[in-house]
Backbone as numpy.savetxt, mean C-alpha at the origin, in Angstrom:
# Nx Ny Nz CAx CAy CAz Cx Cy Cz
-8.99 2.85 51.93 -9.18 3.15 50.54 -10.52 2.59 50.08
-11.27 3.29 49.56 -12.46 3.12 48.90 -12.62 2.67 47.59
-13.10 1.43 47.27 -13.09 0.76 45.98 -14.49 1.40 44.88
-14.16 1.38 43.90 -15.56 1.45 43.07 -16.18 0.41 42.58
-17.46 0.34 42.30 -18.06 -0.84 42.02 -17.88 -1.67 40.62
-17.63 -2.17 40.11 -17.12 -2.62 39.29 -18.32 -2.64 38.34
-19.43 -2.51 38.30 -20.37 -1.86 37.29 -19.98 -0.15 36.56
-19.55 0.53 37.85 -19.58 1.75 37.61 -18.24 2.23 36.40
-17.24 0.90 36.84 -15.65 1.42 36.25 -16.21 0.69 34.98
-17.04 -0.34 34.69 -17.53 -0.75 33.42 -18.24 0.58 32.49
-18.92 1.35 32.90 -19.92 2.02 32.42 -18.97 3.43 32.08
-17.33 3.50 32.66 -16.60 4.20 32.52 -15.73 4.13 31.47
-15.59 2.88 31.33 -14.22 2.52 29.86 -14.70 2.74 28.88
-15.47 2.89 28.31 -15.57 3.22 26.85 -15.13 4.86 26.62
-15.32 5.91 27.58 -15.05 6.69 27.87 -13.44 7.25 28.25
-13.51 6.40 28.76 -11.98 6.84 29.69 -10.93 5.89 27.78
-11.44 4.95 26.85 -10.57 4.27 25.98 -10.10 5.58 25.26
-11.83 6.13 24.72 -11.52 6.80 23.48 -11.22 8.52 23.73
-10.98 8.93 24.78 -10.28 10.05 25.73 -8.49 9.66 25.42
-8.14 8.40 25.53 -7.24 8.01 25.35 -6.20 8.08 24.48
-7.10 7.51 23.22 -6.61 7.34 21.87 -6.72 8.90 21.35
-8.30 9.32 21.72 -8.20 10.71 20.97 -6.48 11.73 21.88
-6.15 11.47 23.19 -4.95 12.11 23.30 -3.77 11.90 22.61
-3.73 10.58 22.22 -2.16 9.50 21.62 -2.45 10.42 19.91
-3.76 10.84 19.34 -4.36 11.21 18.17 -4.02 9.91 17.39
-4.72 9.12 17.73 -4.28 7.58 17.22 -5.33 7.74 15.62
-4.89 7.86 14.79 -5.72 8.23 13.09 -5.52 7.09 12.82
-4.71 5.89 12.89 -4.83 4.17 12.57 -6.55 3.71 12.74
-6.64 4.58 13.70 -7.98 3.59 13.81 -9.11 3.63 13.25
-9.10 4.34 12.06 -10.14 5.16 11.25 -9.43 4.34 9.67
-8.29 3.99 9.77 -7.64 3.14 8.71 -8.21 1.45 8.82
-8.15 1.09 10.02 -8.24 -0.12 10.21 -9.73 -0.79 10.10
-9.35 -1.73 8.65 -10.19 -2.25 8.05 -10.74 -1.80 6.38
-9.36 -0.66 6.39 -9.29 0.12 4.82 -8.96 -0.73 3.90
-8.85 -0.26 2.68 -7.83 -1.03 1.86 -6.96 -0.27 1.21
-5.76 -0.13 0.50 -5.42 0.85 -0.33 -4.93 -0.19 -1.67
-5.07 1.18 -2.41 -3.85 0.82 -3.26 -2.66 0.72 -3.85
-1.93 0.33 -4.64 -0.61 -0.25 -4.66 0.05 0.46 -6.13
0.56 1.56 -6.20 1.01 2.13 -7.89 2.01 3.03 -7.64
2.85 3.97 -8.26 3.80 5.03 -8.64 3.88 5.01 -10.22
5.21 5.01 -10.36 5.50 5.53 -11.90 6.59 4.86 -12.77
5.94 4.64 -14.15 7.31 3.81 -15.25 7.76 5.25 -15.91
9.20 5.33 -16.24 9.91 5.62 -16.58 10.69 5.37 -17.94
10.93 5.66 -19.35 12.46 5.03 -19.86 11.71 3.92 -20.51
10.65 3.66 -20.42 9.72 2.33 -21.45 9.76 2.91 -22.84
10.44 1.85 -23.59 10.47 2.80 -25.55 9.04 2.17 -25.75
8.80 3.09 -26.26 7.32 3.45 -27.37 7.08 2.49 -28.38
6.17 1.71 -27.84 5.62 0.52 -28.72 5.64 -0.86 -27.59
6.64 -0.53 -26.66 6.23 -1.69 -25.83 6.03 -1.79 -24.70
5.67 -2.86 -24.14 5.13 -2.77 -22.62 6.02 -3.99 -21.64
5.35 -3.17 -20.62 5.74 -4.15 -19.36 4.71 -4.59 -18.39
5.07 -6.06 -18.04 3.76 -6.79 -16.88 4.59 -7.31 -15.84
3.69 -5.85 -14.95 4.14 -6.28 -13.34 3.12 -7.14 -12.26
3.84 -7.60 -11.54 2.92 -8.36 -10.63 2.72 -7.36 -9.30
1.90 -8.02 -8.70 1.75 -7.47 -7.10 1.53 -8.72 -6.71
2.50 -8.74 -5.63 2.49 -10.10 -4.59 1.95 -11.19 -5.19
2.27 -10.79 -6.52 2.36 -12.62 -7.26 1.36 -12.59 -7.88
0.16 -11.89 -7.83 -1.12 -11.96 -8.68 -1.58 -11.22 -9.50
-1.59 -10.40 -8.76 -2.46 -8.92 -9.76 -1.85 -8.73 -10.76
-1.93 -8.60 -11.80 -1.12 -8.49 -13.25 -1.63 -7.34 -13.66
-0.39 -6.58 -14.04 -1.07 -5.05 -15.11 0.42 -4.67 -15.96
-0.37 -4.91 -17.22 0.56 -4.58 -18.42 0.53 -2.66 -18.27
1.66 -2.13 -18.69 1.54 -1.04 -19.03 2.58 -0.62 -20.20
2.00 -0.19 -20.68 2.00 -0.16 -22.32 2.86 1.60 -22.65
3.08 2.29 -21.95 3.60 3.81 -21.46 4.21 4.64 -20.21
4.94 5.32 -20.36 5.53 5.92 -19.19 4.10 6.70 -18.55
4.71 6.44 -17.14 3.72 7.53 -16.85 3.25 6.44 -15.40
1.96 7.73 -14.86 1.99 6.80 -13.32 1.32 5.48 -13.54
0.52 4.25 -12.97 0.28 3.45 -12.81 -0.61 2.90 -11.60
-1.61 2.12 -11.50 -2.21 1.61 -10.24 -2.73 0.19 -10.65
-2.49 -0.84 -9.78 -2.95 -1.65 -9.83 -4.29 -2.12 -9.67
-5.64 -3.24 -10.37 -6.61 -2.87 -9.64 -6.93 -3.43 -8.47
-6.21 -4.42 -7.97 -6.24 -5.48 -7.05 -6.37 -4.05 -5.69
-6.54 -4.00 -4.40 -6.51 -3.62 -3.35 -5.35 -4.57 -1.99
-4.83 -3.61 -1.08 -4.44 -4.35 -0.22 -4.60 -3.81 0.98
-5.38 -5.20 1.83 -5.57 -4.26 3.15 -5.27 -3.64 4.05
-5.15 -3.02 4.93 -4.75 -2.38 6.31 -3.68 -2.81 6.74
-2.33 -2.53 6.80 -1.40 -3.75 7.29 -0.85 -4.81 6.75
-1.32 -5.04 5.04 -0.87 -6.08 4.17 -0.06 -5.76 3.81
0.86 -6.91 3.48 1.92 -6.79 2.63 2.00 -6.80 0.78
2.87 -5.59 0.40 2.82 -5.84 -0.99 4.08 -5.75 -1.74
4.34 -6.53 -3.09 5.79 -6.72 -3.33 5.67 -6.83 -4.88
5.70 -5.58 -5.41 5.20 -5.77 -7.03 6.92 -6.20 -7.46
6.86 -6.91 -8.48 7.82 -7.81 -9.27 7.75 -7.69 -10.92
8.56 -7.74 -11.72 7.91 -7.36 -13.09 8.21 -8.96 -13.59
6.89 -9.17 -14.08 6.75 -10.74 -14.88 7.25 -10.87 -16.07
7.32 -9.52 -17.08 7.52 -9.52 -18.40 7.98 -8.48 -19.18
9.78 -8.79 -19.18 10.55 -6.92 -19.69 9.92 -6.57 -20.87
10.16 -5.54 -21.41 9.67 -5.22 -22.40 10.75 -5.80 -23.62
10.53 -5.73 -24.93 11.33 -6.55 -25.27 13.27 -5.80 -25.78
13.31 -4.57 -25.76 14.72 -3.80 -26.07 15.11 -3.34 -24.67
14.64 -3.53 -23.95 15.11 -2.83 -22.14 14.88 -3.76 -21.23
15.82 -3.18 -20.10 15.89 -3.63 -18.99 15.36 -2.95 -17.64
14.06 -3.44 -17.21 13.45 -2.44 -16.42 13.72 -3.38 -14.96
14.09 -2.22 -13.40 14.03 -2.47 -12.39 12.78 -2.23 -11.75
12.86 -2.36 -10.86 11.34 -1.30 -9.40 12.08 -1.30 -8.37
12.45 0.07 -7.65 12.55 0.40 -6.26 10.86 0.57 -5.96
11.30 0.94 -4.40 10.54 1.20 -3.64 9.08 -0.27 -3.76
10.02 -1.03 -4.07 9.02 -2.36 -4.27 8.22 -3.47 -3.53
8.86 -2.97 -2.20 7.84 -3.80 -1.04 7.74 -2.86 0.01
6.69 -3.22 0.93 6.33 -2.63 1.91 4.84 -3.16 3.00
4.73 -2.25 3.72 3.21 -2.80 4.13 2.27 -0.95 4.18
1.20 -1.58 3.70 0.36 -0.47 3.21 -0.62 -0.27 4.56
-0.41 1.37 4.69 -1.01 1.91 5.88 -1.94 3.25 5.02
-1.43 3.31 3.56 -2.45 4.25 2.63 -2.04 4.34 1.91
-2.62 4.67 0.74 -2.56 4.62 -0.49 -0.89 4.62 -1.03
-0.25 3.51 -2.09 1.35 3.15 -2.08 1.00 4.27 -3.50
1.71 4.67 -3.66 2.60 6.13 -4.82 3.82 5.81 -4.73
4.86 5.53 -4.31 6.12 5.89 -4.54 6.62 3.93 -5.23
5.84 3.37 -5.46 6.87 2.22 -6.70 7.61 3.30 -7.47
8.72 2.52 -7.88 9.43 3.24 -9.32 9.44 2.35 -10.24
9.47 2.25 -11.31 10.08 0.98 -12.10 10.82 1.84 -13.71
12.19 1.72 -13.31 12.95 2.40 -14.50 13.31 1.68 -14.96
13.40 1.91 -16.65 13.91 1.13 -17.89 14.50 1.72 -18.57
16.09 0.41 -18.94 17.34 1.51 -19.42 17.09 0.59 -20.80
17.80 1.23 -21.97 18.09 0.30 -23.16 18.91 -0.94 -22.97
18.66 -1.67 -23.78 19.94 -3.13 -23.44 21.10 -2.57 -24.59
């Protein structure tokens, strides 16, 4: 059996990697090092008041109306995010599904519904 020179199989891998990935159609790797962001939609908020949600404890965004939402904070490639509401509005009781996860692109599906008390 005939060996190759170990310069030659060097001068080969970069070649033979991305032959690889382009077969697997690996699209992560065009993500990695992204950021996205973190939002969906309030629901059921009465008119005149608001609600302040967190993202993973920091990012704060009052929203003052139904309707979609985005945070401005970013989270990167693979981060984790876990929006929480800091502050009900003051006649309702608002939840959030779809409230944690790890972001691989842009998060849309939070919910955060609010019923009357």
């Amino acid at each position: 059996m005939k060996r190759l020179p170990i310069a030659r199989v060097l001068r080969c891998l970069p070649a033979v990697l991305c032959a690889l990935l382009g077969a697997c159609n690996a699209s992560f790797v065009s993500d990695f090092g992204s950021n996205f962001s973190i939002g969906g939609t309030v629901s059921g908020l009465p008119g005149g008041q608001s609600i302040v949600l967190l993202n993973n404890g920091r990012d704060s965004l009052t929203i003052a109306s139904n309707g979609a939402f985005v945070f401005g904070g970013l989270v990167p490639f693979n981060g984790s995010y876990l929006v929480t509401i800091s502050a009900q509005p003051a006649s309702a009781n608002c939840a959030v599904a779809n409230a944690s996860g790890t972001a691989t692109n842009d998060v849309t599906n939070v919910l955060v519904t609010c019923q009357p008390r």
